[in-house]
N, C-alpha and C positions, 0 to 999 in steps of 0.2 A: 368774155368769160374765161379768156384763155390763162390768166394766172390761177382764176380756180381749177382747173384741170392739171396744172403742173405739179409732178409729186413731191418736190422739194416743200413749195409753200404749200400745199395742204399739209403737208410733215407737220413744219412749224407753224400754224395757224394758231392752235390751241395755246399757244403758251407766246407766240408774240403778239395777236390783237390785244391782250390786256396790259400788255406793255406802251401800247399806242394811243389808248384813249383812256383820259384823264375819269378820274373815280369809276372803271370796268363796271366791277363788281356791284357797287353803289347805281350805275345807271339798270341794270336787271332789276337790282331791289328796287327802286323806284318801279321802272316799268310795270312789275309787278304788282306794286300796290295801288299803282293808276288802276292797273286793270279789276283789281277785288274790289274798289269802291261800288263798281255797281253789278260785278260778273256773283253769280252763285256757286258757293261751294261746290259743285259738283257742275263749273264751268265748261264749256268747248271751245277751245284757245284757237284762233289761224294764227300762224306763224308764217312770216312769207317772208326769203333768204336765211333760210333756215337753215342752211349749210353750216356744219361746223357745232352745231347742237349746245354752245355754249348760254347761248339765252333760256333753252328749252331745259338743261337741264338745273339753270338757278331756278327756274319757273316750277320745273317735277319737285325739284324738293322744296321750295316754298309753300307747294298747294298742293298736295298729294290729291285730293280731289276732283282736280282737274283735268281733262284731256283734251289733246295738242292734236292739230294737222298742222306740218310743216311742211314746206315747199321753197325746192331750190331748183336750179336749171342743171348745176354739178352734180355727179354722179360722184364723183371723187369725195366731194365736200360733206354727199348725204351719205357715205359711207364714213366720213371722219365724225359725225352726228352720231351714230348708230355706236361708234368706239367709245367715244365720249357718254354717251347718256348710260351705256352699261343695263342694269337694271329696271332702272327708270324709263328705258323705251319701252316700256311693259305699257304704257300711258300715251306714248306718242304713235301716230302713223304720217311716216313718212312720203314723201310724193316728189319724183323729181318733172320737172315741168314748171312753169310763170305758173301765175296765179289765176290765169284763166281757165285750167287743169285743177284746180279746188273746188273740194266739193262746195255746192251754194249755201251748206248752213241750214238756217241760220248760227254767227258764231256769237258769242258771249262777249268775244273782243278782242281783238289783233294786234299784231306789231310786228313792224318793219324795221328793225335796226341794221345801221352799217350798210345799207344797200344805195337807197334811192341817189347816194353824190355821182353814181355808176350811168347813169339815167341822163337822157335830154328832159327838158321837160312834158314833150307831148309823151313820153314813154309815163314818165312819173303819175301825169295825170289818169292816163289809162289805166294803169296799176292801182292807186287811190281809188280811181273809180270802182272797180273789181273787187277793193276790199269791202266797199260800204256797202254794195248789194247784196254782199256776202255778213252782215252783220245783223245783228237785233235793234230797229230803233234803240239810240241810248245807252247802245254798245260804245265802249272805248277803243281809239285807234293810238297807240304810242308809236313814234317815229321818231330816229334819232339818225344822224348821219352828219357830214362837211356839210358846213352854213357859214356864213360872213356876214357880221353887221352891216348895215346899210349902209355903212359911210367907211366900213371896213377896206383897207389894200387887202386881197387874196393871197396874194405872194406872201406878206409877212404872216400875214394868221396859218397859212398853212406850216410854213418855215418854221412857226412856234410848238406846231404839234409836232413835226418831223424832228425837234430837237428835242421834247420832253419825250418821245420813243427811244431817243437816244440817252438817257439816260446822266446823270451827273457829269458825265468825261465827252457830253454832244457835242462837237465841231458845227458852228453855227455857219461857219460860212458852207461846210458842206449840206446842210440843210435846208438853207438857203437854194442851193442848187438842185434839190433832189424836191423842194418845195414848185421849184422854177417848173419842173418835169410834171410835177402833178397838178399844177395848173392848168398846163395844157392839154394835159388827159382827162380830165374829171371836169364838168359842166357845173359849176360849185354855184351855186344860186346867193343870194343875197335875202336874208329870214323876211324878210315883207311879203317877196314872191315864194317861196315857201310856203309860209301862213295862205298867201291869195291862191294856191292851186288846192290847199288843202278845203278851203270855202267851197271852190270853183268844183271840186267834184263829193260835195256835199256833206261835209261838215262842218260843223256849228261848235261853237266856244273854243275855238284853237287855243289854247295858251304854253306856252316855252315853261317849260319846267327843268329844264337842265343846257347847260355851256359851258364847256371845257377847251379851249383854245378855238381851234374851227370847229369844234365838235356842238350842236345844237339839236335837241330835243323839245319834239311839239307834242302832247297831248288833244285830242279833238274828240267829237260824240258824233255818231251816225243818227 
């Protein structure tokens, strides 16, 4: 957790994650309408790594209807949430703590973006698990985070998203290198085992609904 507690990168958080993954804005709105398919206008959302308040706040104004519990472990991060949402936290309650620190629900439908590539997998599972106990049969769970094809090299799919953060004028061989670094930090799973943990702690109809370089998004029903 110790980058989210640094005051430099929570500074820039808001305005470089959507520099870093491929259609930002575009994965919220999707999230979002995964979750209206079956949630009621007048929904109760879990949010878990909800630091940074950038999903909760496409989510407030999408669904005014709606109310959020978020939960983050940063203090830093759920105060950068609180800045960001402005108005709109009028709808959210905040929670710093994992997700075993949420209230039970039941919720409408959840999502985890940008978190779980942070994770081994027996963490990820436990987390999963927590979400689905915490949901409505037939609730939507949206999760998006670093995944690699199954026959995918790590090294370059990461390499491809650390150049497209970089921007038209990316240095590929330095991305390359700073791809090398996040390899070795991030326990990046391969989308098979992804899909088979999200089974494994009881979800049903898994299907990928979004890839943007290492970037990979699973929809699933509790």
């Amino acid at each position: 957790m110790q980058p989210f507690t640094d005051p430099a990168m929570v500074a820039a958080y808001a305005q470089s994650t959507p520099r870093k993954v491929p259609g930002f804005a575009d994965l919220h709105r999707m999230a979002m309408l995964l979750l209206a398919e079956r949630a009621p206008a007048a929904a109760d959302i879990l949010v878990v790594g909800a630091g940074g308040g950038l999903e909760l706040k496409a989510f407030a104004e999408a669904q005014p209807g709606w109310r959020f519990v978020g939960v983050d472990p940063a203090a830093e991060m759920l105060d950068l949430a609180r800045h960001v949402l402005g108005p709109l936290g009028a709808s959210v309650e905040l929670q710093q703590g994992y997700v075993d620190a949420a209230p039970s629900g039941p919720f409408d439908g959840a999502t985890c973006l940008l978190t779980l590539h942070f994770l081994e997998r027996d963490e990820r599972l436990h987390i999963l698990r927590e979400i689905h106990e915490r949901l409505k049969p037939g609730a939507a769970l949206v999760v998006a985070h670093h995944s690699i094809p199954e026959t995918g090299d790590m090294g370059r799919w990461l390499a491809r998203s650390v150049a497209f953060a970089g921007g038209s004028t990316a240095d590929i061989a330095r991305a390359s290198a700073s791809a090398a670094t996040m390899a070795e930090r991030l326990p990046v799973l391969p989308a098979g085992e992804e899909e088979a943990i999200l089974a494994e702690a009881g979800f049903r109809g898994v299907a990928l609904f979004y890839a943007g370089f290492s970037f990979r998004g699973w929809v699933a029903w509790a």
